[in-house]
N, C-alpha and C positions, 0 to 999 in steps of 0.2 A: 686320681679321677678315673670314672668308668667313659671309655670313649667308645661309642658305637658307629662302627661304617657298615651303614644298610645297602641292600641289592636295590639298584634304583629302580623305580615305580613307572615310570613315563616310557609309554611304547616305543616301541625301539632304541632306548636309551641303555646303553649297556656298559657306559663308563662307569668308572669306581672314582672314590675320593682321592684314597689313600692306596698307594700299591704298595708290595711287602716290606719293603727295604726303609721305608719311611713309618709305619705300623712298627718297625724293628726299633725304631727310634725315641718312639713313644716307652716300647715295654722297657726300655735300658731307663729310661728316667721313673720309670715307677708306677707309669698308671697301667690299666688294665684296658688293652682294648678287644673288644667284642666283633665280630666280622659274620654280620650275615648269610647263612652259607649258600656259595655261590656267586656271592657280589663280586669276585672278579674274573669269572668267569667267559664273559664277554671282551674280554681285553687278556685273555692268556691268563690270568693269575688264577693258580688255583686255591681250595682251601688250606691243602696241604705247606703250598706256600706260605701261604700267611701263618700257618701254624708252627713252622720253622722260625717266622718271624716271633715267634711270641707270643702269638693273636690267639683267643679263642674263638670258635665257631660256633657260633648261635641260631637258631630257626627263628630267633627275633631280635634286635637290639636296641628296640624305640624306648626300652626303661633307660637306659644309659643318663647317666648325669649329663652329657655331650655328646651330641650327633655332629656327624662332619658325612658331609653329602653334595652330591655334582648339584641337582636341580631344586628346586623349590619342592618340600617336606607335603606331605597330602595331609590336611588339614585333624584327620584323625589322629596321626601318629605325632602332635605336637604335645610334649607333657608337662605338669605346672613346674615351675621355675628350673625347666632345661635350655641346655646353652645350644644353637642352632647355628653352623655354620653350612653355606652353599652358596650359587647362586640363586639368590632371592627375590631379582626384580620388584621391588616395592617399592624404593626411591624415588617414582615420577606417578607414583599413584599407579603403576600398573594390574597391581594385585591385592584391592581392598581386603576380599575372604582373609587373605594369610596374612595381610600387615594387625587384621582385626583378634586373630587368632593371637598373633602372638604377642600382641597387647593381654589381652585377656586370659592367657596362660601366663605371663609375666614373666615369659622366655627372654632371654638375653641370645640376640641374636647378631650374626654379623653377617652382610654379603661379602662376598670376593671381588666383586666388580667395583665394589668402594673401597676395599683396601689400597690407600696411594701414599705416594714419597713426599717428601717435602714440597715438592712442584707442583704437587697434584695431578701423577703421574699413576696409571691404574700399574699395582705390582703384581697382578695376580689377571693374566691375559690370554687368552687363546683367539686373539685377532687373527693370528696369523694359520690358522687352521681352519677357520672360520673363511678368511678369506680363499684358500684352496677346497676346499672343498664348494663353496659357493658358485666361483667361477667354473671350476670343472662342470658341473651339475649345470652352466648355464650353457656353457659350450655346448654340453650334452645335448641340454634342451633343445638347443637354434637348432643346432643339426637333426632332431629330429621333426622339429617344424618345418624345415627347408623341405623334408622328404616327404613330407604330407602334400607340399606346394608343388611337388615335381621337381624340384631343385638337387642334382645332386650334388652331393658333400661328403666328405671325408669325417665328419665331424659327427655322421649318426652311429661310425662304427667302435664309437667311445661306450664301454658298459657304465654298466650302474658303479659308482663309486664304492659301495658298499661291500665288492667283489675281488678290489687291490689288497683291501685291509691296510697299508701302510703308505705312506709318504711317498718313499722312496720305489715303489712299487709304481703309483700314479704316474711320478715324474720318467718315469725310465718308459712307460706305456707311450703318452704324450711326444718323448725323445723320437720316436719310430714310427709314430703314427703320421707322419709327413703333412702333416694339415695345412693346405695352402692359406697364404696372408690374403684373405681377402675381405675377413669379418673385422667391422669397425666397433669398438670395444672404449666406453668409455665410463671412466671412476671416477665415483665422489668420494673423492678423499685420498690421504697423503699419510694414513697411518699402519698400524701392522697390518689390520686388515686388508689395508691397499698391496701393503706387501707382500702378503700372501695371494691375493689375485694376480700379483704383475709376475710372482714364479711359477703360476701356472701356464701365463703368456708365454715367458718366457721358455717355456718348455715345451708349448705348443710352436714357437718362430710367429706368435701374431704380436703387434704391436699394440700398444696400449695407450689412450689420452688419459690422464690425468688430471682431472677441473678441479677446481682451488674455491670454487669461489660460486657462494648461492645469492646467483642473481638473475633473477626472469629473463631478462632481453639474453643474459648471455648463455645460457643453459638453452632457451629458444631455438639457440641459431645453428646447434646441435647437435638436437633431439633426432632432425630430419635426417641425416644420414646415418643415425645408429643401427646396429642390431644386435648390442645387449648394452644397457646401461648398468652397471653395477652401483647401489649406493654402500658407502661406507664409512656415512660419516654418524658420528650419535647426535641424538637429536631430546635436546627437553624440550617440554611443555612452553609456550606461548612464542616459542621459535616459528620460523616463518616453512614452512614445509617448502622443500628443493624442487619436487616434481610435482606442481597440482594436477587435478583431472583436468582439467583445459587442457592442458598441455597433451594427455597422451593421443589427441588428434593430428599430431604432427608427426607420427612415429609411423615406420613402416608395421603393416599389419603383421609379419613375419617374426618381429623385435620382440625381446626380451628384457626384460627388468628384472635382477638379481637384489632385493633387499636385503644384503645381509644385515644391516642393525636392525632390519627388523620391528619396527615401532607401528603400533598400530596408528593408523591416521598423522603416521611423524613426518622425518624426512620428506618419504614417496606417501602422498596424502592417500592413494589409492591401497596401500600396504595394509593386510590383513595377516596375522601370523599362520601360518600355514604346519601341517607335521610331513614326515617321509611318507603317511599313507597316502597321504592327497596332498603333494605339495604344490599345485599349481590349480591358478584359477585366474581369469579372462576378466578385465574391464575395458568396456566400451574397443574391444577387439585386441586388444593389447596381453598379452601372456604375462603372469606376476610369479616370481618363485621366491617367498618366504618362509622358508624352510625354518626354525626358531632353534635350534637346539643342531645345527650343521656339524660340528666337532665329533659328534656321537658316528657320523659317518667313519671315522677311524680312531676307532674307541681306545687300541693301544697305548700309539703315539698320543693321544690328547689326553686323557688317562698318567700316563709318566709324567708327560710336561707338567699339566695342573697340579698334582703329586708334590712334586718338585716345588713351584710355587710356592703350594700354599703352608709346607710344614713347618716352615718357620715361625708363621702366623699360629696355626693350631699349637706347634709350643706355648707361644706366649700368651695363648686364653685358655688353655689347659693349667697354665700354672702359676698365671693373673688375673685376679679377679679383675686389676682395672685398666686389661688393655681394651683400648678403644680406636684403635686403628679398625675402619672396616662397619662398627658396632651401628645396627639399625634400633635394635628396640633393648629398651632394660627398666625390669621393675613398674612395665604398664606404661612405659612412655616411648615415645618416638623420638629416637635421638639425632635420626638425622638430620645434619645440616645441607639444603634444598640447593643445590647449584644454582648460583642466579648467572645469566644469563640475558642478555638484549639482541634485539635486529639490531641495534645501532651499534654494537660490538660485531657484529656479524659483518655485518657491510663496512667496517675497516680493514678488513681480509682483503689480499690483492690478488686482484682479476687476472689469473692465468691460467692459460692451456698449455699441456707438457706434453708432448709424444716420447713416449718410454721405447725402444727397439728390443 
């Protein structure tokens, strides 16, 4: 099969799918893959490299019998009965144009964010980069809102994340930057994404709450002494949203809200997806940072990881027609199966607060 990894399309997005060593992996089993030239460029990899791997270099690769790609395909470059893998966001209705598209090209396609285990466990995750960079960039934010207010802090002389390039660059920054505990920090949710916000804390020395549980009276009682709430929990369709706008009257004017899941109108009912050009924007006095596409802040490291993921996956739709692990659309139909979901499943969840140190 001809596999094509294109140079992603989406501003400021400069991951790749597929990094050399796994493109290496493909040509030993026999297909031909096509590499964009330049695509990984933004994360270290050059074309060169990929050419060691096997890869050829293309100034296109949308004819490709299979595209494997980080974001959602721009609606042009979809071709009739090609195989589409990335994140796709269609699952909850978020993206008609493209679920319509690839119906009507009779693309057989798969997201990553559905690809799961037996438990229905997502296998193919970048929570936990999602959630470091989130948090970083929220930290950032307070501390430069504090400095607008005349407040100082130690927390405005944090740069742009974009400037570390690596993980381990952030965390070592963080280590030295002495940021005194005094910012109250609290998380919805208990998953990677939470985990990657709590080793950001943790490498700032600030402590972290940890809420369990979306229940009005108790997220209420709160709200009042935050100043960054982070959400991080996923949220479908006819769920009961965590934070309504009512509520962000209770919040200090200075506070911030980190949506890293990101749903429009979901979770934080007030949640608008936002890009790095203009990632922030004000309700009813309130600061929102929706950044959709956070991971791209350290293109390398997210880049490897996802890589990693997902080429087990790409073997086995590379050289099955009927894997269906992940599979959104095939042959002009929608094949997903719609997570269900209740508030009265929800409100079986038990009600706790956790202080992390």
């Amino acid at each position: 099969m001809i596999i094509g990894i294109p140079k992603e399309t989406k501003k400021n997005e400069v991951r790749v799918a597929l990094i050399p060593k796994h493109a290496a992996q493909l040509t030993k089993l026999g297909h031909k893959v096509f590499v964009e030239k330049g695509a990984g460029e933004g994360c270290k990899f050059s074309d060169a490299d990929y050419e060691k791997a096997g890869a050829q270099i293309k100034d296109s690769v949308y004819d490709s019998e299979m595209i494997v790609r980080v974001k959602e395909p721009p609606l042009n470059t979809i071709r009739k009965n090609q195989t589409v893998m990335g994140y796709l966001h269609i699952e909850k209705g978020q993206n008609p144009p493209l679920l319509n598209k690839l119906l009507t090209q009779n693309a057989t396609s798969y997201a990553y964010e559905e690809i799961r285990d037996n438990k229905e466990e997502r296998l193919v995750n970048l929570g936990v980069e999602a959630g470091i960079v989130g948090m970083y960039e929220g930290l950032r934010l307070y501390g430069n809102i504090l400095e607008k207010n005349n407040i100082k802090n130690k927390l405005k002389l944090l740069r742009p994340i974009q400037e570390y390039y690596s993980v381990e660059k952030i965390f070592a920054t963080l280590s030295k930057s002495n940021i005194e505990n005094g910012v109250n920090v609290y998380i919805f949710g208990k998953g990677r994404v939470s985990k990657g916000v709590q080793e950001i804390l943790k490498y700032s020395s600030i402590k972290a709450n940890v809420l369990y549980r979306n229940k009005t009276a108790f997220i209420e009682r709160y709200l009042p002494k935050a100043d960054i709430i982070v959400n991080a929990i996923d949220w479908y369709p006819n769920e009961p949203h965590i934070i309504k706008r009512g509520m962000l009257k209770l919040m200090k004017k200075t506070a911030v809200i980190v949506d890293i899941s990101c749903d429009r109108n979901g979770g934080v009912e007030t949640c608008i997806p936002t890009t790095w050009e203009e990632p922030t924007y004000s309700v009813d006095g309130i600061t929102h940072f929706c950044v959709d596409n956070l991971p791209s802040a350290i293109p390398r490291d997210a880049s490897m990881h996802l890589s990693q993921m997902i080429i087990p996956h790409v073997i086995k739709v590379a050289g099955n027609d009927g894997y269906s692990n992940g599979i959104m659309t095939k042959e002009g139909i929608f094949e997903y199966a719609k997570r269900k979901s209740s508030v009265s499943e929800i409100e079986k969840q038990p009600l706790v607060i956790e202080e992390i140190a």
